[in-house]
C-alpha positions in Angstrom: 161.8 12.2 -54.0 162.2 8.2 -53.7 159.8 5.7 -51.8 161.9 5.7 -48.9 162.4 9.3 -48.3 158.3 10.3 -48.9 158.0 7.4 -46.5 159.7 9.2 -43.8 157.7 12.2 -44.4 153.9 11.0 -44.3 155.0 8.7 -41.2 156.2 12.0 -39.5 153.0 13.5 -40.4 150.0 11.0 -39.9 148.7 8.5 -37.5 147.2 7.0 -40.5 150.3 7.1 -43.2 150.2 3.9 -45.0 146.5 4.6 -45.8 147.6 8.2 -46.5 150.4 7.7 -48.8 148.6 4.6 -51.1 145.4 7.2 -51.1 147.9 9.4 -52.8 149.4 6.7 -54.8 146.1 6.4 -56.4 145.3 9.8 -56.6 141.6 9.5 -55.0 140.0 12.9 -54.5 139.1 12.9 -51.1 142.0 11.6 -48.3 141.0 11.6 -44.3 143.9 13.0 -42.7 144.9 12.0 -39.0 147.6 14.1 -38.0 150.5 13.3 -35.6 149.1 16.1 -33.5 145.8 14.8 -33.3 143.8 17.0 -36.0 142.3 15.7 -38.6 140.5 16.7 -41.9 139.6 15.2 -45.1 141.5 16.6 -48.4 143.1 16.0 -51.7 146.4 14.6 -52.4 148.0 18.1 -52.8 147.4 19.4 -49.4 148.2 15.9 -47.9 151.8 16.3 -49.4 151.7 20.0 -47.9 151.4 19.0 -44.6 153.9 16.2 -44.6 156.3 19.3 -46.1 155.4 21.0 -42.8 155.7 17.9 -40.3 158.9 17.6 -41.9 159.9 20.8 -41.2 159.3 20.5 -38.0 156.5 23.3 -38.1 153.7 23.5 -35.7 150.2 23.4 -37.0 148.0 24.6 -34.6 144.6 24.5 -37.1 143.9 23.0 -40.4 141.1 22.7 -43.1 140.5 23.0 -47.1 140.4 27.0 -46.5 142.5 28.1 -43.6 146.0 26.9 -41.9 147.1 27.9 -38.8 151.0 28.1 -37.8 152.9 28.9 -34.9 156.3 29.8 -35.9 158.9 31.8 -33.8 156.1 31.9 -30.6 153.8 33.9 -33.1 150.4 32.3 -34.7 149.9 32.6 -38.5 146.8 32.0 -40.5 146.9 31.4 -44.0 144.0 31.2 -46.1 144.5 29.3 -49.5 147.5 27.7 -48.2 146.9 24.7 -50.9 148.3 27.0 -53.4 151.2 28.3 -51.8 154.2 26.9 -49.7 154.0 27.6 -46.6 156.3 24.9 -45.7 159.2 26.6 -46.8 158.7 30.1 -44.8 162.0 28.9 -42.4 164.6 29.3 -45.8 164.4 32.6 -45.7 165.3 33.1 -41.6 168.7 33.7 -42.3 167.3 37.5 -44.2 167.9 39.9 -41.8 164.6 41.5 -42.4 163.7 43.3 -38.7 163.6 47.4 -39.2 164.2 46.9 -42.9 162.1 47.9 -46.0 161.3 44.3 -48.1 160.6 43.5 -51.6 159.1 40.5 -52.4 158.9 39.4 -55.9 156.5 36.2 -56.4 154.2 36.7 -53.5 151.9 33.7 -54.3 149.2 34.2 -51.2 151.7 36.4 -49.1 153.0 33.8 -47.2 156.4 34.9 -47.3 155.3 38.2 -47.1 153.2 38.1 -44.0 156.5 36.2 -42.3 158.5 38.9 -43.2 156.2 41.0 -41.3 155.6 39.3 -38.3 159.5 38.7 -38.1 159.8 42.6 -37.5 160.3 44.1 -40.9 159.3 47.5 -41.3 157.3 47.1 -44.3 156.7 44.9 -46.9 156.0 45.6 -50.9 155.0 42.0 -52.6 154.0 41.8 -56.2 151.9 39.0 -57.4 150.4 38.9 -61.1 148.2 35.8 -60.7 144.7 37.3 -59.6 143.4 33.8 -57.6 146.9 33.8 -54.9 146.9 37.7 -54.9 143.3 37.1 -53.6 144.6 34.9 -51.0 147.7 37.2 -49.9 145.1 40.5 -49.0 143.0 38.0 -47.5 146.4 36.9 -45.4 147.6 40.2 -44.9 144.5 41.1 -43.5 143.3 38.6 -41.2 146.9 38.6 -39.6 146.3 42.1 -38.5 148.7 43.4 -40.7 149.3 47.5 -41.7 152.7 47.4 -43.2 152.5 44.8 -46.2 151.1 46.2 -49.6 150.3 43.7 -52.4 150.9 44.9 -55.9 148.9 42.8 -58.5 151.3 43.0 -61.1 154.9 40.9 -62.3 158.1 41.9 -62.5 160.4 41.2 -65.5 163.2 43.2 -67.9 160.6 45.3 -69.0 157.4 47.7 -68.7 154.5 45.8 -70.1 151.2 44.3 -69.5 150.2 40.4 -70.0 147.2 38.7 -69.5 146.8 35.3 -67.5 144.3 33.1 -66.3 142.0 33.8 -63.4 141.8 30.0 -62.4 143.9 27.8 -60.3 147.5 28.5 -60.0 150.1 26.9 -57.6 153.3 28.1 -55.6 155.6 26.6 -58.8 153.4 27.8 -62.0 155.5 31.0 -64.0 153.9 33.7 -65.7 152.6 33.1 -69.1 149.9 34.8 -71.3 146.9 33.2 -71.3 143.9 32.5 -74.5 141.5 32.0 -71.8 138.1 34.3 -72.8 137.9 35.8 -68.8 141.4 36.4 -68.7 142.8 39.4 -67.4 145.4 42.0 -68.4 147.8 42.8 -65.9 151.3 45.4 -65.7 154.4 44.1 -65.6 157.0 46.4 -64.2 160.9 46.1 -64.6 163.0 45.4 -61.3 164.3 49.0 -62.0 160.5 50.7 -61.7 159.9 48.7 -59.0 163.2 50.2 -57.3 162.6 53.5 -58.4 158.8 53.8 -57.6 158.5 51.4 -54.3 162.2 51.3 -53.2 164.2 51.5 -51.6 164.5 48.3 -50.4 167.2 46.5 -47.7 166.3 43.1 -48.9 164.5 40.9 -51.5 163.2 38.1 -51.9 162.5 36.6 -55.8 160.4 33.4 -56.7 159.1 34.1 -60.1 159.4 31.1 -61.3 161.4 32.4 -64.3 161.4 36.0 -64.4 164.5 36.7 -62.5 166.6 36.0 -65.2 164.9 39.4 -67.2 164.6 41.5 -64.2 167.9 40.7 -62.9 170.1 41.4 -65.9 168.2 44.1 -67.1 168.7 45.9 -63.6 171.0 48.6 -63.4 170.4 49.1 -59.7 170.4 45.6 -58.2 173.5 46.3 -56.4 171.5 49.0 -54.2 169.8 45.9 -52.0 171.7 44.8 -49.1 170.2 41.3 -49.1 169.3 39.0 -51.9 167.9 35.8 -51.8 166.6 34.2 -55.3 164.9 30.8 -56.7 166.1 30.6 -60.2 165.1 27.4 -62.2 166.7 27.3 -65.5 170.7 27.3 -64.4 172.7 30.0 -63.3 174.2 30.5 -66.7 172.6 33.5 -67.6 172.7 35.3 -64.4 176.4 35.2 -63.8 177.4 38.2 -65.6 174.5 40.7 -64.6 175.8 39.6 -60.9 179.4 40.0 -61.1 178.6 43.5 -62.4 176.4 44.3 -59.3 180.0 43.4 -57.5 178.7 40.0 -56.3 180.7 37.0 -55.8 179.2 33.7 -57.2 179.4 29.9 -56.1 177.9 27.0 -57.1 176.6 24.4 -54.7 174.8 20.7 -55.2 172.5 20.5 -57.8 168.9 19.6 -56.7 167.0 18.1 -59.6 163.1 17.9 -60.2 160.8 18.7 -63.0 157.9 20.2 -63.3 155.7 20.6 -65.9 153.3 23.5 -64.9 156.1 25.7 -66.1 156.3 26.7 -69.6 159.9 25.3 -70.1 160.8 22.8 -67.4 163.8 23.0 -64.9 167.3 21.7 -64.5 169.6 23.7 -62.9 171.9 23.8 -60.2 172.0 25.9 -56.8 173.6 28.9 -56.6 174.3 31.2 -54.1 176.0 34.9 -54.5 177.7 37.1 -51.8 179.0 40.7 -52.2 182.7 41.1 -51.4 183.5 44.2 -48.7 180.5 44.4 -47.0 181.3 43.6 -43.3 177.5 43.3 -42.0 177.1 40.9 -39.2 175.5 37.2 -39.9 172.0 36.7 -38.7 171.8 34.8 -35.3 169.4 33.1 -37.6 171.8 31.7 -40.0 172.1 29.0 -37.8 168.8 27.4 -37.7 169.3 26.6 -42.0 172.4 24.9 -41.5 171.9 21.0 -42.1 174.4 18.5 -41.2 177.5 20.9 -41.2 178.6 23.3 -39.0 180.1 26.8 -39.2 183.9 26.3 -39.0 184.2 26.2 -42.7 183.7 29.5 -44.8 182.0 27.8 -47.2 178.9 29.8 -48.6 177.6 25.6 -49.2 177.0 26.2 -45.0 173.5 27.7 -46.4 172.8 25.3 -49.2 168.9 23.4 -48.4 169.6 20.2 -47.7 165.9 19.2 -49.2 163.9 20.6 -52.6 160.5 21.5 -53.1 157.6 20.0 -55.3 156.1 23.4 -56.3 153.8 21.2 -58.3 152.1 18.9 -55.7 152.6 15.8 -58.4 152.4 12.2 -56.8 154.8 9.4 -55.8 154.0 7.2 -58.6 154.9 9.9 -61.4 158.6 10.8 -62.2 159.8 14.0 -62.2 162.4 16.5 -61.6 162.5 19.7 -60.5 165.4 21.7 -59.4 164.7 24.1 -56.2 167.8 26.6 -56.4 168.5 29.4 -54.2 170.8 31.9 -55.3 171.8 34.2 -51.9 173.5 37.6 -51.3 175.1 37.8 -48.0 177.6 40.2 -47.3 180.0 39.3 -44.8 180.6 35.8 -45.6 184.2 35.4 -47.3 184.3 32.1 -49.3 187.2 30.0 -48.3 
């Protein structure tokens, strides 16, 4: 993201943004926040760039402190505890899922966020697998104090394969993939294939994946991945190696712009491009939804580019001054969208 464009963002956000944004600049511990809306905290520089995410957004934060966020979103109040190490920012990419009445599997629940949105938004329940024990912490904590019954948490990852790995109890964030850890309190936890999960949890309507590198295992290894209805993926290392598992499951691919960032929490590092996927003969009806991701176009054309983010996330909460790239892409199953 360049000067000018994190510019715009902490002057959406705070009353204060020049002081803000050079705080962040030189990466001092503590930041006092004045928000646009009037509250005000004191933080770090990662949860100073989360909020201007959210401003950005155009999301309404109704509460705000180191531990707890509050969001209204869709005339419904959220709370999120340990919203620092999640991206709540980013709940409105998935509006276009038609998840009301249907069964959901979310893969890479980080502290439920996505989960608990998913919930609220009327689906009929929710399975989310998390294998990093700090945000799986955070998502009962979420599930619970939103007054929520039909969201179960799995602590365990999903991959190509049955297994078990062990990984750090410490601090994680929204954009950090799984990887064994040396650590001496580390702790062991299962890793099911996508298929399990189908076979023991399903079935499932829709799914949602942000594994931060696992999808390309889980999803070629899958022999039923053509039983969900809806899809929606973040894959980070290109779309190479997911083309041929997808085309099997009957989907039809596209590629869209390329949004490029890196980020070196993850074991390998990113470039890829976005990709979205549609399965032909499948005349479901398009979200009323779909409309409030479009950015900058409108829906004459056929062009599955109509659901293409127009904006990337910084999974890693890095600062202005460093350079990096990191590329946020979604790939999306939507039936009933021909391409042109």
């Amino acid at each position: 993201m360049g000067l000018l464009e994190s510019t715009k963002r902490y002057r959406k956000a705070y009353k204060n943004w020049i002081s803000v944004m050079w705080a962040v600049h030189r990466n001092k511990p503590r930041i006092k926040l004045k928000l646009r809306n009037g509250l005000q905290l004191e933080s770090s520089p990662g949860p100073a760039y989360i909020i201007s995410e959210i401003f950005y957004h155009d999301l309404r934060i109704i509460r705000v402190s180191d531990e707890l966020l509050g969001l209204m979103l869709n005339g419904k109040s959220i709370i999120f505890f340990g919203w620092s190490h999640g991206a709540p920012a980013y709940l409105p990419d998935y509006d276009w899922l038609d998840v009301k009445e249907k069964r959901v599997l979310d893969v890479g629940a980080s502290i439920g966020d996505t989960a608990v949105y998913f919930a609220l938004r009327g689906a009929r329940q929710v399975v989310a697998f998390e294998p990093y024990p700090l945000p799986y912490s955070y998502a009962l904590k979420n599930v619970e104090a939103n007054g929520l019954k039909n969201v179960k948490v799995i602590n365990a990852g999903v991959s190509g394969h049955d297994g078990s790995i062990r990984v750090t109890k410490g601090e994680t964030t929204a954009g950090d993939d799984l990887k064994a850890s040396d650590e001496p309190d580390a702790v062991e936890v299962p890793v099911y294939s996508l298929d399990r999960v189908l076979e023991e949890y399903g079935p499932f309507d829709v799914m949602k994946m942000d594994c931060e590198g696992c999808e390309y295992d889980a999803i070629a290894s899958s022999k039923r991945i053509g039983e969900i209805k809806q899809i929606q993926i973040e894959y980070h290392y290109g779309p190479e190696r997911l083309l041929e598992a997808l085309k099997n499951a009957g989907l039809e691919v596209k590629a869209t712009r390329p949004k490029i960032f890196y980020n070196p929490r993850t074991s390998e590092g990113t470039s890829n491009r976005c990709l979205f996927t549609l399965k032909a003969g499948n005349a479901s009806p398009r979200p009323a939804s779909l409309k409030g991701i479009v950015r900058e176009q409108n829906l004459i054309s056929r062009s599955v580019e109509l659901i293409a983010p127009k904006y990337f996330r910084d999974a890693t909460q890095l600062q202005p001054d460093e350079l990096h790239r990191y590329d946020v892409g979604r790939l999306q199953r939507y039936p009933g969208i021909p391409f042109a």
